[in-house]
C-alpha positions as CSV (number, residue, x, y, z in Angstrom):
1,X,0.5,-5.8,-32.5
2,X,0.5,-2.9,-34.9
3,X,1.3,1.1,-34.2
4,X,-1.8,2.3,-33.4
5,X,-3.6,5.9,-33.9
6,X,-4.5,7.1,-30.1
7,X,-6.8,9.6,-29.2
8,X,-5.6,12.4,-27.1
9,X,-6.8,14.6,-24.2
10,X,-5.1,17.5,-22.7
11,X,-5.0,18.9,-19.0
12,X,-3.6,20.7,-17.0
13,X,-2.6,18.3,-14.2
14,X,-2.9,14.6,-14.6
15,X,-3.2,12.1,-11.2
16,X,-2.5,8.6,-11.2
17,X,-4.4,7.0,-8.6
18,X,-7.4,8.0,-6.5
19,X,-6.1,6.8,-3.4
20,X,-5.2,9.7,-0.2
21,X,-2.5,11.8,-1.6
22,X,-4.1,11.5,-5.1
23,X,-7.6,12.5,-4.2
24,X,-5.9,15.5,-2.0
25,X,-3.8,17.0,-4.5
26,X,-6.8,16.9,-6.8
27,X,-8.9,18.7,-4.2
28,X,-6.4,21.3,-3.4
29,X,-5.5,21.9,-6.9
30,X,-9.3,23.1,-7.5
31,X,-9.6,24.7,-3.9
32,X,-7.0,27.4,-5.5
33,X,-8.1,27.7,-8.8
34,X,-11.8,28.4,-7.6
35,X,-10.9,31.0,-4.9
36,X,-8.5,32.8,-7.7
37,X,-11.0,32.0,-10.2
38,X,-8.6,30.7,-12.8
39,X,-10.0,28.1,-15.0
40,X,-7.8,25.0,-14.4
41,X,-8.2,20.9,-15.4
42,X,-7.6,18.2,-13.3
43,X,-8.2,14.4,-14.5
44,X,-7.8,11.6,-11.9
45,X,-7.4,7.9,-13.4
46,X,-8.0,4.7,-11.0
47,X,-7.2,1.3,-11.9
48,X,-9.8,0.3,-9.9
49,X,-13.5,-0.8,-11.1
50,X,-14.5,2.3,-8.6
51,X,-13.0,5.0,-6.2
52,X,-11.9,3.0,-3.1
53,X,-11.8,-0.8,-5.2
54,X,-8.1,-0.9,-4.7
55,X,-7.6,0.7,-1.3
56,X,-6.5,-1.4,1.7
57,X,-5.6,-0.3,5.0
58,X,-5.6,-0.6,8.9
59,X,-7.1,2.0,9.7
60,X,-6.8,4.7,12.8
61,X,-7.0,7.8,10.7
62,X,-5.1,10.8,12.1
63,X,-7.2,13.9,10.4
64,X,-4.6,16.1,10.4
65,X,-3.8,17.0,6.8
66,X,-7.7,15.9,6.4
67,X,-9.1,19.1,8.8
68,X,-6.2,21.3,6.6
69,X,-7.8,20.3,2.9
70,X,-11.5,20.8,4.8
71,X,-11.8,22.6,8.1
72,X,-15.6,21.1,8.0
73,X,-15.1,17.9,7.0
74,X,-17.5,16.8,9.9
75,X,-20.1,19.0,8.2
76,X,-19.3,17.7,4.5
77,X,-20.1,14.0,6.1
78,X,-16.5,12.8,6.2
79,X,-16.6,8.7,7.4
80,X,-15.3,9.4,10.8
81,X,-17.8,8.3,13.3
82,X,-15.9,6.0,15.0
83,X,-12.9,7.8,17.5
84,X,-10.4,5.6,18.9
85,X,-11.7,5.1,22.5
86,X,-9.0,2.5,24.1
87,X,-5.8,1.5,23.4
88,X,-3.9,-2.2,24.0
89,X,-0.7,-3.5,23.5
90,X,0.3,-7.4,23.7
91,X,3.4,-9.4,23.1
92,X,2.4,-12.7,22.2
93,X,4.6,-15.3,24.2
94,X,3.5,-18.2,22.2
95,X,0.0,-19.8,21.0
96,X,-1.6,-19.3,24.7
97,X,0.4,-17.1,26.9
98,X,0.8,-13.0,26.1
99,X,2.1,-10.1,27.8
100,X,0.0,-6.7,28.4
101,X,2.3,-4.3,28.1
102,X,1.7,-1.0,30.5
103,X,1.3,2.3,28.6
104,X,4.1,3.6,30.0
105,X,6.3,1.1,28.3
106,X,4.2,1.8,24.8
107,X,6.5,4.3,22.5
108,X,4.4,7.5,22.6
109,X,3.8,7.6,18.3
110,X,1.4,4.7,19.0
111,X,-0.6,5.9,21.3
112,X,-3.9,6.4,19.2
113,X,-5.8,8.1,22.3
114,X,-5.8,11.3,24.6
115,X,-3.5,14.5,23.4
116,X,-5.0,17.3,21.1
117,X,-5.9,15.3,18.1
118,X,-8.5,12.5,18.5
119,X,-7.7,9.7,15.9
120,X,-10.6,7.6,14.1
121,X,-10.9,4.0,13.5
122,X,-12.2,4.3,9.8
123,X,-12.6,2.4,5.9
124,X,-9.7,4.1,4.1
125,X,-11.7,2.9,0.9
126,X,-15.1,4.8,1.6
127,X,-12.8,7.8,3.1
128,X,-11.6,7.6,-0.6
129,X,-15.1,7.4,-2.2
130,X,-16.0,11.0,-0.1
131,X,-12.9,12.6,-1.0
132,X,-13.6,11.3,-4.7
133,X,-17.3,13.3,-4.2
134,X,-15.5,16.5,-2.6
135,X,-13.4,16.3,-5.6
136,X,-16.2,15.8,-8.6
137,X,-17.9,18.7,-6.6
138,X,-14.9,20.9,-7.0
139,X,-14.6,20.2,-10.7
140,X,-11.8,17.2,-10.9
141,X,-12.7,14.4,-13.5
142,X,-12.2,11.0,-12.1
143,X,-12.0,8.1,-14.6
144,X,-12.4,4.9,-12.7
145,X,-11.5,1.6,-15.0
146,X,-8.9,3.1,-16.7
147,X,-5.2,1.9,-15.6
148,X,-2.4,3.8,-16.8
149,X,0.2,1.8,-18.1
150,X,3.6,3.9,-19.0
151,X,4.6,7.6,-18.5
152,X,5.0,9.8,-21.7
153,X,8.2,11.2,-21.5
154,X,9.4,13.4,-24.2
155,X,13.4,14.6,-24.1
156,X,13.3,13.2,-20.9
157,X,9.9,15.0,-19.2
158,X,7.5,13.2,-18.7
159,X,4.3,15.0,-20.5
160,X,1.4,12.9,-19.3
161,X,0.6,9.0,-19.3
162,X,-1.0,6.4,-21.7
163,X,-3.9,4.3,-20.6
164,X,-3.5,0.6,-21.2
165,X,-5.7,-0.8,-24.2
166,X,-8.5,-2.0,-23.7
167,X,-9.4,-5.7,-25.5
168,X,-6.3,-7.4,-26.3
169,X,-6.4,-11.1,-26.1
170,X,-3.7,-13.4,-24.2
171,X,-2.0,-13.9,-27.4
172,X,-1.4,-10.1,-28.0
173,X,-3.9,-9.5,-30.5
174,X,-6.7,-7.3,-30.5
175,X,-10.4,-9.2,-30.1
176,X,-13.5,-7.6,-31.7
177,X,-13.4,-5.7,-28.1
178,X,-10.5,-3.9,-28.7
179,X,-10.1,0.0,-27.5
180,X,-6.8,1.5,-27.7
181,X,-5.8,3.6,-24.6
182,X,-5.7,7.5,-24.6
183,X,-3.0,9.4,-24.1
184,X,-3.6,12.1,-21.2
185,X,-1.4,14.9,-21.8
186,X,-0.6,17.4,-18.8
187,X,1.8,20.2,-18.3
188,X,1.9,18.0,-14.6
189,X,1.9,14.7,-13.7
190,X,1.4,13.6,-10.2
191,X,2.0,9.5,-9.3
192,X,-0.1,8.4,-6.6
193,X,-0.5,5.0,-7.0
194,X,0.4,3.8,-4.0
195,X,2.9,1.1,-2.6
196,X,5.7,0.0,-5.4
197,X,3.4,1.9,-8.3
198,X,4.9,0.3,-11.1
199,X,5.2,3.7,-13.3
200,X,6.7,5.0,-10.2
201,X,9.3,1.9,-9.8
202,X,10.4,2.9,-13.7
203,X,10.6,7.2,-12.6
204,X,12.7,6.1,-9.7
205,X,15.0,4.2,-11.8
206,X,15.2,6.1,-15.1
207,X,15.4,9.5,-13.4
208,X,17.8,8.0,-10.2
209,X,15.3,9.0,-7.8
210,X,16.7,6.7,-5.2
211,X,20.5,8.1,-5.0
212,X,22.2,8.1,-2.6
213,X,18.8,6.5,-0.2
214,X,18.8,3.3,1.2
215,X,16.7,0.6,-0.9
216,X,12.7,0.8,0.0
217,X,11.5,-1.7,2.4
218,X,8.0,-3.3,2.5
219,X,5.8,-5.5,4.4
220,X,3.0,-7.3,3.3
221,X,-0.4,-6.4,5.0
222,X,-3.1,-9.0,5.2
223,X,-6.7,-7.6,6.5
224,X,-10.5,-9.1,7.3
225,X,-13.4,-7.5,8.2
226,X,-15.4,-9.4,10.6
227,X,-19.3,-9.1,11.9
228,X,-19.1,-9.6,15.4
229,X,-22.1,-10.1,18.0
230,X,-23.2,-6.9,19.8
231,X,-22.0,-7.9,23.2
232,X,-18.5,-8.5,21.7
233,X,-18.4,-5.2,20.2
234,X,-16.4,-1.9,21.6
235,X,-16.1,0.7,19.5
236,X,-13.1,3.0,19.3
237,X,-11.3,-0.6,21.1
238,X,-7.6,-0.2,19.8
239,X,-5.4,-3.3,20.2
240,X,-1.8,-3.5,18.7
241,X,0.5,-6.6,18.9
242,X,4.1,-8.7,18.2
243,X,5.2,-11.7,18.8
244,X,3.8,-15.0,18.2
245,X,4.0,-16.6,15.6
246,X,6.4,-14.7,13.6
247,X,9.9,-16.2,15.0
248,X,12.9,-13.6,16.6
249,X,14.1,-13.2,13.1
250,X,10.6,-12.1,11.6
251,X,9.7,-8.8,12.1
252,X,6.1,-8.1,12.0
253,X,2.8,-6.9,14.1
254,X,-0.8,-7.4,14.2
255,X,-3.8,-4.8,14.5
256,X,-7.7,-5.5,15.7
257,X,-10.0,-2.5,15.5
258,X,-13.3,-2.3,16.4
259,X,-15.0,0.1,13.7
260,X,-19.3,0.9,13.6
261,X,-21.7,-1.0,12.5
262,X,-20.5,-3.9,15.0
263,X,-17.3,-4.6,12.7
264,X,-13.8,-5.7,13.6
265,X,-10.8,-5.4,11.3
266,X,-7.9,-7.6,11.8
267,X,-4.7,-7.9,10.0
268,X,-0.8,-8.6,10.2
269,X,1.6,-7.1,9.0
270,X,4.8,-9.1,8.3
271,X,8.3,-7.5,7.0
272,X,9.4,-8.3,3.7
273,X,13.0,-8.5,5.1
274,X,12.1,-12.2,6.2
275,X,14.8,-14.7,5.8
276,X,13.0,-18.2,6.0
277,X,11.4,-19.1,2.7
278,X,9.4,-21.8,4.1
279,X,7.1,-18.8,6.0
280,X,4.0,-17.7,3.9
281,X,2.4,-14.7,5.5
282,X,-1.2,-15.8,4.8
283,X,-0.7,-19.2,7.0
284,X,0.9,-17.4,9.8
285,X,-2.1,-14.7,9.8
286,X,-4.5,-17.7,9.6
287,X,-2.9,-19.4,12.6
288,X,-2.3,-16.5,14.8
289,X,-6.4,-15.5,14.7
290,X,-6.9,-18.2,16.7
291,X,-4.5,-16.7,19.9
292,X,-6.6,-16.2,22.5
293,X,-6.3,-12.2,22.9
294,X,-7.5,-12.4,19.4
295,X,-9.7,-14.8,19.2
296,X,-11.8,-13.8,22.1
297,X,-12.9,-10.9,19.6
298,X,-13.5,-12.5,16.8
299,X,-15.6,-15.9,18.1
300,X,-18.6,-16.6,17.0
301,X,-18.6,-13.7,14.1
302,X,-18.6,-13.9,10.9
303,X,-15.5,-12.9,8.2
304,X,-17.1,-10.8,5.4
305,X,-14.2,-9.5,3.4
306,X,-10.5,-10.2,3.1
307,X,-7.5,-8.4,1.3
308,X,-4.0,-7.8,1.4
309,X,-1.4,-5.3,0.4
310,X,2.4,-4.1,0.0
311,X,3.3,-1.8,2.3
312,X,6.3,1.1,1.9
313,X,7.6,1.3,5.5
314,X,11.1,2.2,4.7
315,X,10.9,6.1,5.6
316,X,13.0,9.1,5.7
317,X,16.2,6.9,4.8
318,X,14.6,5.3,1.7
319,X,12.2,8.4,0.5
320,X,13.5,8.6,-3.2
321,X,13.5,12.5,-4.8
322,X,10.1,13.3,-5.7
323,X,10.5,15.6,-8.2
324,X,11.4,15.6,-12.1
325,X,11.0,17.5,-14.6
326,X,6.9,17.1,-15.8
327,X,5.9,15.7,-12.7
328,X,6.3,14.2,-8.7
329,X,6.2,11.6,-6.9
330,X,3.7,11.9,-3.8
331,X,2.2,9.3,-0.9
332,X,3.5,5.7,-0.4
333,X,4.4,5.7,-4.4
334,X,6.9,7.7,-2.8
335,X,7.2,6.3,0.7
336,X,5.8,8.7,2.7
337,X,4.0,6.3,5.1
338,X,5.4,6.5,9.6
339,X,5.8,2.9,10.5
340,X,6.3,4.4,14.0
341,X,2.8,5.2,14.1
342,X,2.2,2.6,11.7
343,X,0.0,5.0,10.0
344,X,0.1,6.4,6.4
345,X,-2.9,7.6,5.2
346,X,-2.3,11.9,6.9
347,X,1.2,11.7,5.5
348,X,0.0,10.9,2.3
349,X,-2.6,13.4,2.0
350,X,-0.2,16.3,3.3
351,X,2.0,15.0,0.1
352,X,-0.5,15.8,-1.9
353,X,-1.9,19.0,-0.4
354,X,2.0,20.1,-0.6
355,X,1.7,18.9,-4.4
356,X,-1.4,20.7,-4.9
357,X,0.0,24.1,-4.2
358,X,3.2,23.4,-5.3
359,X,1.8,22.5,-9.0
360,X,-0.8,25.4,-8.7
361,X,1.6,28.0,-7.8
362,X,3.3,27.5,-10.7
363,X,0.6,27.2,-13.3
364,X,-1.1,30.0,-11.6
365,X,2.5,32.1,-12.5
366,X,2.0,31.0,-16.4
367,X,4.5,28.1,-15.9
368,X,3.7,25.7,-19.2
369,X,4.7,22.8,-17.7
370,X,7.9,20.2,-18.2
371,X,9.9,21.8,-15.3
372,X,11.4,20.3,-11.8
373,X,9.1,21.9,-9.4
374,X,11.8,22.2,-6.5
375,X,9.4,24.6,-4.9
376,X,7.8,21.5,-3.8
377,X,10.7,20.2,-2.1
378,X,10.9,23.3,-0.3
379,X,7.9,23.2,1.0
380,X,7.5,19.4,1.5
381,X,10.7,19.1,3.9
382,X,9.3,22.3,5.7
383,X,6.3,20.3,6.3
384,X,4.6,18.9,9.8
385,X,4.7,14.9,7.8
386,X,8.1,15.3,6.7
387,X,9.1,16.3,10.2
388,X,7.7,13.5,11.3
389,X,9.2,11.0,9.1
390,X,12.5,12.7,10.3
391,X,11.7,11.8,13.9
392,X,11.3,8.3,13.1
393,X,13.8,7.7,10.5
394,X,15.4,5.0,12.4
395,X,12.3,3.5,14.0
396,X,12.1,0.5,11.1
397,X,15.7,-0.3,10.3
398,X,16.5,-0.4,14.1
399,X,14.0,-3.3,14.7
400,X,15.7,-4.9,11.8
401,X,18.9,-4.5,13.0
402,X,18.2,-5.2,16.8
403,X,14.7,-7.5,16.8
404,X,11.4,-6.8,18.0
405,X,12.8,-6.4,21.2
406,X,16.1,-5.0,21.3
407,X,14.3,-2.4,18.4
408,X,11.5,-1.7,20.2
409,X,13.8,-0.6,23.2
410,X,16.1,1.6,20.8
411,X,12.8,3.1,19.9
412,X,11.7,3.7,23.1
413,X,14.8,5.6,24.7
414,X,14.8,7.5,21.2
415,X,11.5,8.6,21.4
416,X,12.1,9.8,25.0
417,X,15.3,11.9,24.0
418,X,14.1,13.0,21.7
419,X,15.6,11.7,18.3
420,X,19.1,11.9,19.6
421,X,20.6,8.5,18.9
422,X,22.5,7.9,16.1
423,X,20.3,7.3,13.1
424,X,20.1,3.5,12.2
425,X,20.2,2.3,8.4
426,X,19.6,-1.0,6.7
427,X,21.1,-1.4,3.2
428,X,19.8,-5.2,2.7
429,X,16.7,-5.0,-0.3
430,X,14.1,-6.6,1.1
431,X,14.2,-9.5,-1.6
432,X,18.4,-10.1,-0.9
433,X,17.5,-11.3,2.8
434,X,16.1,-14.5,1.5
435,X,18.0,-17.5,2.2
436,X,18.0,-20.4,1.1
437,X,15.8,-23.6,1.9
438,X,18.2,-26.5,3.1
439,X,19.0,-23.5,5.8
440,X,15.2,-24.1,7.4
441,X,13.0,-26.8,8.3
442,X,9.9,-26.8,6.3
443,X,7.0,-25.4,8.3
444,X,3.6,-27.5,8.3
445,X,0.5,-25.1,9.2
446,X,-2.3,-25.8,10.8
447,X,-5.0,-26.9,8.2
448,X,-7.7,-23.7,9.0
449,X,-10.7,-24.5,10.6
450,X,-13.6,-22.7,8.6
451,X,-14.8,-20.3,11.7
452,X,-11.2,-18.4,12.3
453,X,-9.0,-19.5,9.8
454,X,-9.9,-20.0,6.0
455,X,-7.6,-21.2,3.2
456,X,-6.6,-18.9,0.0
457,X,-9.1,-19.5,-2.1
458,X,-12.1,-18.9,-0.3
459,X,-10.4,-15.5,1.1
460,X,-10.0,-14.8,-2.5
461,X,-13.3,-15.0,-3.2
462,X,-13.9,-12.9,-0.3
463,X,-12.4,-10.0,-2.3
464,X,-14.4,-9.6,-5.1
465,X,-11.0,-10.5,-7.2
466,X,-11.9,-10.6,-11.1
467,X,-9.9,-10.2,-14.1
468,X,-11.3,-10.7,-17.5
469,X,-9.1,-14.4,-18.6
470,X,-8.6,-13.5,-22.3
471,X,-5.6,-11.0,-21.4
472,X,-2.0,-11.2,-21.5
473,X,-0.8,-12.3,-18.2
474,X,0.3,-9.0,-16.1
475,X,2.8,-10.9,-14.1
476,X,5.8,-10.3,-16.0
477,X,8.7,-13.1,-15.5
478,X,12.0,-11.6,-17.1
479,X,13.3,-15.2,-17.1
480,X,10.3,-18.1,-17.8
481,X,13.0,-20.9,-16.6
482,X,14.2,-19.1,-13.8
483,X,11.8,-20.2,-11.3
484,X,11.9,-24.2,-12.1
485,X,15.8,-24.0,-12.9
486,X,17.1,-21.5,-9.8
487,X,14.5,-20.7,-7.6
488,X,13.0,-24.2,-7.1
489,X,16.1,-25.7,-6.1
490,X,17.6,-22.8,-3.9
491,X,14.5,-21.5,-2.3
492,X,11.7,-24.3,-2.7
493,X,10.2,-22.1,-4.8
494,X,8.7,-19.1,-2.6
495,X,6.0,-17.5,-4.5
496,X,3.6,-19.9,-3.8
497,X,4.0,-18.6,-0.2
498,X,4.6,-15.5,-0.3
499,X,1.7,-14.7,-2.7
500,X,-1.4,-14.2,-0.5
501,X,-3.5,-15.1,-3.3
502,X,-2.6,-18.0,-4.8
503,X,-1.2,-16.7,-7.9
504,X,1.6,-18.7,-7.9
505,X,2.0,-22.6,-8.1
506,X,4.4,-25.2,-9.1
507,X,2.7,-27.9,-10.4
508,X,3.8,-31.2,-12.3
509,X,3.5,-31.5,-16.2
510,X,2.3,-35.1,-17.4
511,X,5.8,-36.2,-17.6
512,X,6.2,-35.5,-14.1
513,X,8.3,-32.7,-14.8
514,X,7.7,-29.1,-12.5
515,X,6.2,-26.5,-14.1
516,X,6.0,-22.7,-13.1
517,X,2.0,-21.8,-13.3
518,X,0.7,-18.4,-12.8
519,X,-3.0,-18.0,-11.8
520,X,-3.2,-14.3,-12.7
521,X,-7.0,-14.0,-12.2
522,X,-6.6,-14.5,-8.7
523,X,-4.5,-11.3,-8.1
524,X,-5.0,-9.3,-5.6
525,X,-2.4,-6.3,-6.3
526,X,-0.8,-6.6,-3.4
527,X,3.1,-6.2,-5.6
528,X,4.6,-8.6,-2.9
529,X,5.9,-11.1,-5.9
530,X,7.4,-8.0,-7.6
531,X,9.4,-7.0,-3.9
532,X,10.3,-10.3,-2.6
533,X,11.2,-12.6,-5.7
534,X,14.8,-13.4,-5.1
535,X,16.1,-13.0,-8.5
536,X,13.7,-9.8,-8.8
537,X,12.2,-12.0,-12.0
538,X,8.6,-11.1,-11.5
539,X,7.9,-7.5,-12.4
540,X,4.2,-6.8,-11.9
541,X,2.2,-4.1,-14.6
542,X,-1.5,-3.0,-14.6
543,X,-4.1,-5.6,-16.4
544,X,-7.0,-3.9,-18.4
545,X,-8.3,-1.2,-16.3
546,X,-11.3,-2.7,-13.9
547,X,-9.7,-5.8,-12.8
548,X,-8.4,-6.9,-9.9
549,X,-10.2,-6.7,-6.2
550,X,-13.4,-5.1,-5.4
551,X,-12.6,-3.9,-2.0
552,X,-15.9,-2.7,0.6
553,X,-15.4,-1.0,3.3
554,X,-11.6,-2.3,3.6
């Protein structure tokens, strides 16, 4: 396609993303300006068709950095109605037998009730659609729709971002539709756009970000919202567990939280570290729903939504620099989500209220932009989240190392003294622990019953998923052949598995011949092809602005 004239807008600060940490830096960017009356510009851009679309969590909400950005949030209507009530933990033995485990034995940064600070079991997505109306109300501009595609960076600082054009057709060529992006021009530029942002997987490598850390882990979260009969229902119910049916060597836990409005959300998360190729994370979610502890919950409701999503677990040991000059890095684009606590969503937020003042401060002292704001370093790794991250630096990479159990007990007896044992790394990428095949038998799921498990597609239609088919493919393969001619023979071909969506098929040609078929339309976002393709073939970009899942209440 031809060089094309772009219109431009200028701001003062630029966020990409309206998830947590975007939304709060944008409200405490204005909080300042308006108490020191200084007229200031903020522009937030989503991907998403709306605030919220995109986001996918657990959730039990710690309100932490939430009651620091607004001490009345209960006033202001904040989504938090529902406070964690009960908490239980459960090893799963096998497909009938589990193990309570006592409090006591629980490590203390996941227990979600008593102490000072009651937590909340909430929708991340319509916590983000409130802190997107507390933002509009303090003067941000949000632009939902509009999916930033590449950082500007001029003599190496970055200077804003361009929005992806609008109308181009799968053969590269503008249709009668065609809208070229913007460029949005900032003297700041915050990334916010949550686990593996692809922008922010280009700052980390172009600016080396990521010296001298160990490589970012992930695990893929997979999440339903249920309705649930009334005399099943507990609000504030908690209930955490391992096990079954993820093997010794497959690190990975499951949540089940009652919310209001007689709703349960269930997911698992499962490491990205995973060796066996045969395993596909959707089938072993599917299967383990119908456990007893959980199905007992979930029987006789009705599923009503379904998601998934990458998460960045990897913590203190694989948080990248956040700064460079024109801009930072803040929330899980960074990795600032504590697996111990398997929470994300108050670390995220304090990122951004640090990036807030950070950014203010110096605009506020006539700074024109383009420099490395160490002052936010300072003040982030002075912080109450970063502290916390520092706590549990080892927590992840010892249950690698050691298992479920043997981490877990490392964990334990670290927690209790205090964060005295000797920190615990892993250096393996995620997508390196992979083995092959012929290594493993093939695994044969159950086929999913229609009341507690559900195949792909029908959970894909569950999440609103839409992408408008007359666009160039976002799934980027480096290599076309690669996955017929290496990855088919080594490793069965994994993305078919490991894709909760169904993107990815190999399917025969009419001369019987394999063939590598990407379903793009179907994709949910989740970045799990770009993390765990062996040859790191796959690199995943932002389609037109709009598509990809509707999320509610998720």
């Amino acid at each position: 396609m031809e060089q094309v004239e772009r219109d431009s807008m200028e701001f003062d600060v630029v966020i990409v993303g309206a998830g947590p940490s975007g939304l709060a830096a944008a409200c405490r960017l204005m909080q300042q300006a308006n108490e020191a009356e200084q007229e200031l510009t903020v522009c937030v851009v989503e991907k998403g068709s709306e605030v919220g679309a995109h986001i996918l969590s657990g959730a039990v909400f710690e309100p932490r950095a939430l009651a620091e950005l607004f001490p009345d949030w209960e006033e202001r209507g904040a989504p938090l109605t529902t406070p964690a009530t009960r908490d239980e933990v459960y090893l799963l033995k096998d497909a009938e037998k589990a193990q309570k485990l006592p409090n006591a034995l629980v490590p203390k940064s996941m227990h979600n009730t008593g102490g000072d600070m009651p937590r909340y079991v909430i929708s991340a997505g319509n916590l983000c659609r409130w802190l997107a109306e507390q933002a509009e109300g303090l003067g941000v501009e949000i632009f939902p729709g509009f999916a930033a595609q590449e950082a500007i960076v001029e003599e190496g600082v970055v200077k804003g971002i361009l929005i992806g054009d609008m109308g181009v057709g799968a053969d590269g060529e503008p249709k009668d539709s065609y809208m070229p992006g913007m460029e949005l021009r900032a003297k700041y530029t915050l990334f916010a756009e949550g686990a593996r942002g692809h922008i922010g997987k280009r700052l980390i490598a172009d600016y080396d970000l990521a010296e001298g850390r160990d490589p970012q882990h992930y695990g893929i979260g997979l999440k339903e919202l249920w309705d649930i009969p009334a005399e099943k229902h507990e609000p504030g119910l908690v209930v955490h567990g391992s096990g079954w049916p993820l093997d010794s060597k497959t690190h990975g836990g499951w949540f089940l939280y009652h919310g209001d409005n007689q709703q349960v959300m269930v997911g698992l998360i499962m490491d990205l570290s995973y060796q066996n190729p045969w395993l596909s994370p959707f089938d072993e979610f599917q299967r383990m729903k119908h456990h007893p502890v959980l199905a007992k919950h979930l029987e006789g409701g009705k599923r009503v939504a379904y998601g998934a999503r990458a998460i960045v677990k990897g913590g203190l040991n694989c948080l990248p620099k956040m700064t460079f000059p024109g801009g930072l890095l803040i929330g899980c684009d960074a990795g600032t989500l504590n697996f111990a606590k398997i929470k994300g969503l108050h670390t995220a937020m304090k990122s951004g209220l640090v990036a807030g003042e950070a950014v203010f401060e110096a605009i506020a002292a006539g700074d024109e932009g383009g420099q490395e704001l160490t002052a936010f370093t300072e003040k982030w790794e002075a912080s109450w989240a970063w502290a916390e991250l520092k706590e549990s630096a080892s927590f992840g990479p010892a249950i690698h190392k050691y298992g479920t159990i043997g981490g877990g007990a490392y964990n334990f007896a670290n927690q209790l003294l205090g964060g005295k044992l000797p920190n615990v790394h892993d250096t393996t990428p995620d997508h390196a622990a992979l083995k092959p095949a012929a290594e493993f038998e093939k695994i044969d799921y159950p086929k999913p019953d229609g009341k507690l498990s559900f195949d792909k597609l029908s959970s894909v239609f569950l999440s609103n998923t839409n992408h408008e088919e007359d666009q160039p493919c976002h799934l980027k393969l480096a290599d076309p052949e690669l996955p017929i001619r290496d990855n088919l023979p080594e490793y069965a071909e994994p993305a078919s598995r490991y894709c909760p969506a169904g993107v990815y098929e190999v399917v025969e040609d009419d001369d019987g011949k394999p063939r590598f078929q990407i379903n793009f339309q179907n994709c949910v976002h989740c970045k799990t092809c770009d993390i765990k393709d062996p040859a790191q073939n796959i690199t995943w970009v932002a389609p037109e602005g709009g598509g990809g899942p509707n999320y509610p209440n998720m």
